[in-house]
Structure formats: C-alpha cells, structure tokens
C-alpha positions in Angstrom: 28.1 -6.4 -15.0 28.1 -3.4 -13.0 31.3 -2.3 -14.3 30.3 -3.2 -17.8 27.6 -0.8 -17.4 29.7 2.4 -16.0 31.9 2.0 -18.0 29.7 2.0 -21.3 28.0 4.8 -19.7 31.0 7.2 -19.2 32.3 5.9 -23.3 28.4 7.1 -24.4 29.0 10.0 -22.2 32.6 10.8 -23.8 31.3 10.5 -27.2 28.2 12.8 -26.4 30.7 15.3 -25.3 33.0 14.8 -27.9 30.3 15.4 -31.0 29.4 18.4 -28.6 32.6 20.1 -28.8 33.0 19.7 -32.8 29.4 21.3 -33.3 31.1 24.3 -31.4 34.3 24.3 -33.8 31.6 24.1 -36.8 29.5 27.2 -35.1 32.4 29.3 -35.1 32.6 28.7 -38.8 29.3 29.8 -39.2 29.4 32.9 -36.9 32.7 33.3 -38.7 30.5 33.7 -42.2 28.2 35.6 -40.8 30.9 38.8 -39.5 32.5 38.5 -43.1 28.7 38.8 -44.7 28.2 41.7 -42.2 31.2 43.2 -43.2 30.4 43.3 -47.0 26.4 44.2 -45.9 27.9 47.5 -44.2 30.3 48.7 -47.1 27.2 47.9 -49.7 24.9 49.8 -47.2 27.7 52.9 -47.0 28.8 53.0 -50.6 24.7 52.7 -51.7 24.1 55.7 -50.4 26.7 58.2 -49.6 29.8 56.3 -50.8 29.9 59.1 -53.4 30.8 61.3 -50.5 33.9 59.0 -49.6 32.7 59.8 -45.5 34.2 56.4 -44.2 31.5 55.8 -41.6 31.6 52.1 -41.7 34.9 51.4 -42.7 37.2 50.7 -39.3 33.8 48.8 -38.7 34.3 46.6 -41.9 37.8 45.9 -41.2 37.1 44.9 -37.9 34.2 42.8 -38.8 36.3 41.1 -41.5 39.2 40.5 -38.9 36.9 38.7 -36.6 35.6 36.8 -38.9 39.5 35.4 -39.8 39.9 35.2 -36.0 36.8 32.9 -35.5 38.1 30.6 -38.4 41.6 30.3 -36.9 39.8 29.5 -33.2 37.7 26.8 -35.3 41.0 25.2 -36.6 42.8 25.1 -33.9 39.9 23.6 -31.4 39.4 20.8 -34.2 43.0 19.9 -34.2 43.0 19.7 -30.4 39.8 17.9 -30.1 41.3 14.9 -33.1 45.3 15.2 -33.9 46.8 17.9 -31.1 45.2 17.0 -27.7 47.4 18.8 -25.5 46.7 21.2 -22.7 48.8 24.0 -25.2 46.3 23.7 -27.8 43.3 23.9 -25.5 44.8 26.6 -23.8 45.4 28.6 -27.1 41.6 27.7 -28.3 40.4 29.4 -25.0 42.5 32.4 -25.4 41.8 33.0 -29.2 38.5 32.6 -28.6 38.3 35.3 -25.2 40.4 37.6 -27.2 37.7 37.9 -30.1 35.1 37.9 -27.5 36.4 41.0 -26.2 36.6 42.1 -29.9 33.5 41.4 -30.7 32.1 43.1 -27.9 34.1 46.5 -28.9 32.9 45.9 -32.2 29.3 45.4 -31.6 29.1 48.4 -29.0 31.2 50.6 -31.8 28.5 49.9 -34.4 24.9 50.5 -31.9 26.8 53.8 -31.2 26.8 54.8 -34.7 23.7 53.6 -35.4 22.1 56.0 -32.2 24.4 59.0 -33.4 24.3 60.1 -36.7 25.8 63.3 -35.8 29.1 63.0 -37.7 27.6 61.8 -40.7 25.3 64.7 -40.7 28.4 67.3 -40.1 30.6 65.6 -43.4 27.3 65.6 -45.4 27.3 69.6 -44.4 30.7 70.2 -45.4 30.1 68.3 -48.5 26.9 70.7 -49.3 29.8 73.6 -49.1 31.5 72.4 -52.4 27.6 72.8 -54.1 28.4 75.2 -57.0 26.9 76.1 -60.0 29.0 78.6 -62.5 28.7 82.0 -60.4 32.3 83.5 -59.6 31.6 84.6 -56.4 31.3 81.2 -55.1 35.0 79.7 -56.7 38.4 81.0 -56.2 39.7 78.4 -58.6 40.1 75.5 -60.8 40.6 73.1 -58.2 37.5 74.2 -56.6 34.8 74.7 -59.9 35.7 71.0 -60.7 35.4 70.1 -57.4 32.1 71.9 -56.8 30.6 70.5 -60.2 31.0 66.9 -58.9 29.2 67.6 -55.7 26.6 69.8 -57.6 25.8 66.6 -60.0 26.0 64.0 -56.5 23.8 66.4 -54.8 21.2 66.6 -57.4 21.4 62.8 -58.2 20.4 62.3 -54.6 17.8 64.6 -54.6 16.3 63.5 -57.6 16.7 60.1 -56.5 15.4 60.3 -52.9 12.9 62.9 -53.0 14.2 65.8 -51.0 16.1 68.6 -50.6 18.5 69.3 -48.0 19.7 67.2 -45.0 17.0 68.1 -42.2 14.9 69.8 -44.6 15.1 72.9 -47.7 16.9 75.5 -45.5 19.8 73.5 -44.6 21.2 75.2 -48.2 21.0 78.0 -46.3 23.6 77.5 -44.2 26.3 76.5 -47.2 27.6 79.0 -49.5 25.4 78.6 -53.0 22.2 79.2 -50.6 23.3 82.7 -48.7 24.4 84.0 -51.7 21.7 83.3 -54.3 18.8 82.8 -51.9 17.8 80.1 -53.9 18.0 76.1 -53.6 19.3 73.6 -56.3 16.8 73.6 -58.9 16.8 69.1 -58.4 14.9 70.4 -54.8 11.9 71.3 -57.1 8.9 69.2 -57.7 8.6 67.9 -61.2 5.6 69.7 -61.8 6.6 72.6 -60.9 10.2 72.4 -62.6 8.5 71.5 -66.2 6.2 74.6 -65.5 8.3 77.4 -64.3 12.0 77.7 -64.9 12.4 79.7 -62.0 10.7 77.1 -59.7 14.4 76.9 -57.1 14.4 81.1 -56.9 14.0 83.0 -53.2 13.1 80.2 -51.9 15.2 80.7 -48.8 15.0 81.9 -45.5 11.5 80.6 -45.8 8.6 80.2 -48.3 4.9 79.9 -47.2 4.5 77.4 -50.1 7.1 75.7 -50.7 5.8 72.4 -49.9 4.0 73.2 -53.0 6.8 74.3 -55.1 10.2 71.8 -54.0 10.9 68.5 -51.8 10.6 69.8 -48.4 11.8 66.9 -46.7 15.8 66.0 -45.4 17.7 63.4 -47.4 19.7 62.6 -44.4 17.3 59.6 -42.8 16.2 58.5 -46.2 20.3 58.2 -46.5 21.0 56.4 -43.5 18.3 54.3 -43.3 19.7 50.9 -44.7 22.7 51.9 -43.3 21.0 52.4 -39.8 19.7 48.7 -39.9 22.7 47.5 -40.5 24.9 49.1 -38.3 22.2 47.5 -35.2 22.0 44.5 -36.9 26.1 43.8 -36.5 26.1 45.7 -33.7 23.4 43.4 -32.1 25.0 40.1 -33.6 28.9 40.8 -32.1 27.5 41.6 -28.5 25.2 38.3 -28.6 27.9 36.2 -29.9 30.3 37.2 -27.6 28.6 37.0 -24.5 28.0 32.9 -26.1 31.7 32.8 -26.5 32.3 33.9 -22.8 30.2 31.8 -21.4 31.6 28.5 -23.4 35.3 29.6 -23.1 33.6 29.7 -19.3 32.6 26.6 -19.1 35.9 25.1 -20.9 38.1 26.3 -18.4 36.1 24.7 -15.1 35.9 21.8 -17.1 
C-alpha cells in the first residue's frame, strides 16, 4: 500500500513537472512574439518620425530584436521535441545552450536600446548635419545640381516637420543659426512662423536670428528634437526593459535545468 502510494506520488509529481516544462517551451513562443512585435514597434517609431532622414537609429536594434525572436522559436522547438520524441541528454544540452546564448543576446540587446534611449546625442548631431542641406533658391548656399535637389528635399522635410510638430529648430529657433541658410540670411524657414503671423506679414521668418526679443510672438520657439524622439524614446526603454527582464528569467531557468 505504501508503495502504491509513492509511487503514484512520484507519477503525479512527474506529470506536474512535465506540463511544467511545456508551459516554458509555449512562453518562449510568446516572448518570441513579443521581440518580433518590438522589432516592428521600433522601425514604425523610427520611420514615423525621422525616417525621412534615413538616420538608422534603431536599425541594428531591429535586426537584433528580430534575430532573437527566431532564436527563442528554435529554443521552443527543440525543448518540445526533447521533452516528447528526442529525450536525450544532446537535445537537453542544446535547449540549455540555445537558450544561454540568447540570454546573453538579449541582455546586449536590452542594455544597447536603454543606452540609446538615455543618449540622444547622435540623433541630434545627424539631425544637424541634415539642417546643413536646408536650402531655398539663393546661390551662395549651392555649388551644384546634386546639391539644390538635395537641399530642396530637406527644405520640404524640414518644413513638413515643423509645420507638423510645432517648432522650429532642434533645441529651439537658433539652432538655424548654426547651419548654412541661417548665417547667411539671418533669417529662419518661414514653416518656423506662427500661422497668424505668416498670413499677416510675409516677412514674418526675416532677422530673426541671433536673437529676437519677441519671437515667441512671431515663430515656434520650441526644439523639434524631443517632440521627435519621443515615441521613439518609449520604445527604445520599453525593449530595452523587456530583453534585460527576460533574460535574467531565461538564466535563472536554464539555471535551474542544469542542477536538475
């Protein structure tokens, strides 16, 4: 009787463990949706706002993201077949690895993406070089072809944005300034002015720059660069944030597999 009941204790025990171990394959399937979904959030974020600009912020994070996500699947696979069809030490030994190996990814990953997301600083130094190419139809500020159709498509992305967004500049009006259009001309693009102003005086964007006591009154004062960034901000913490929690999970079960 005794017997009887250890050994229906250690079967019920067996079983428990067993369901145990295929909710873990399923999970990674589910984490494994939730890096590809994070990889698509983070190109949407990018190319919604300054995709125009072709920067590349997120787009080693993407890859990486997306490359998880196949890794995660594959561990899944592989930990099902050893757990029903292909219980050998091998298999178990390959689940464990796969799934350490993507921890450590994940963890790169995660820490890549928080560090972006704190330090906008090369984001703000492209959008800069990008405010260079800002020209309207004055010689002085082409040399030639390549350059006036080049500086036409930045003109109309800049003034999109700055229609679009409310602002003018990336800290704030005098960042023109320090491009090209703005040291020559002393003036800011005319999509910096406020529409009352620009229905009311044509000149609204003129000597403007170095400084104008009013020109809160007159154009957008504030920078475009965190209106940018912002969606792109969250999401960069939010992956970042996801990959370093899930992989401190995985190290802990790929932990507890191998003293098991």
């Amino acid at each position: 009787m005794t017997k009887h009941r250890v050994t229906s204790g250690a079967f019920k025990s067996h079983k428990c463990l067993w369901r145990l171990f295929l909710c873990a394959h399923l999970a990674l399937l589910l984490f494994a949706s939730g890096f590809l979904v994070g990889g698509f959030l983070l190109q949407w974020s990018e190319s919604s706002s300054v995709g125009m600009f072709k920067l590349g912020v997120t787009t080693s994070l993407v890859h990486l993201c997306w490359g998880v996500a196949g890794g995660l699947a594959f561990a899944a696979v592989i930990g099902i077949l050893a757990q029903t069809v292909w219980n050998r030490p091998c298999a178990w030994i390959l689940y464990c690895t796969t799934l350490g190996g993507l921890a450590l990814d994940q963890l790169s990953l995660g820490g890549s993406a928080l560090g972006k997301a704190s330090n906008m600083k090369t984001v703000n130094i492209n959008l800069l070089k990008q405010m260079e190419y800002y020209v309207k139809d004055q010689p002085y500020n082409v040399t030639d072809e390549s350059n006036i159709s080049e500086g036409r498509e930045r003109e109309a992305e800049w003034d999109s944005i700055q229609q679009d967004y409310k602002c003018c500049g990336l800290s704030n009006y005098k960042d023109w300034q320090g491009v090209r259009f703005g040291r020559t001309s002393l003036t800011v693009p005319r999509s910096c002015c406020l529409p009352s102003e620009k229905k009311s005086d044509k000149y609204c964007n003129v000597n403007i720059l170095p400084e104008h006591p009013r020109a809160s009154s007159i154009i957008y004062t504030d920078g475009c660069l965190q209106k940018l960034v912002r969606v792109m901000h969250i999401m960069l913490q939010a992956v970042g944030f996801y990959s370093i929690l899930l992989s401190l999970v995985q190290f802990g079960f790929v932990g507890g597999l191998r003293t098991s």
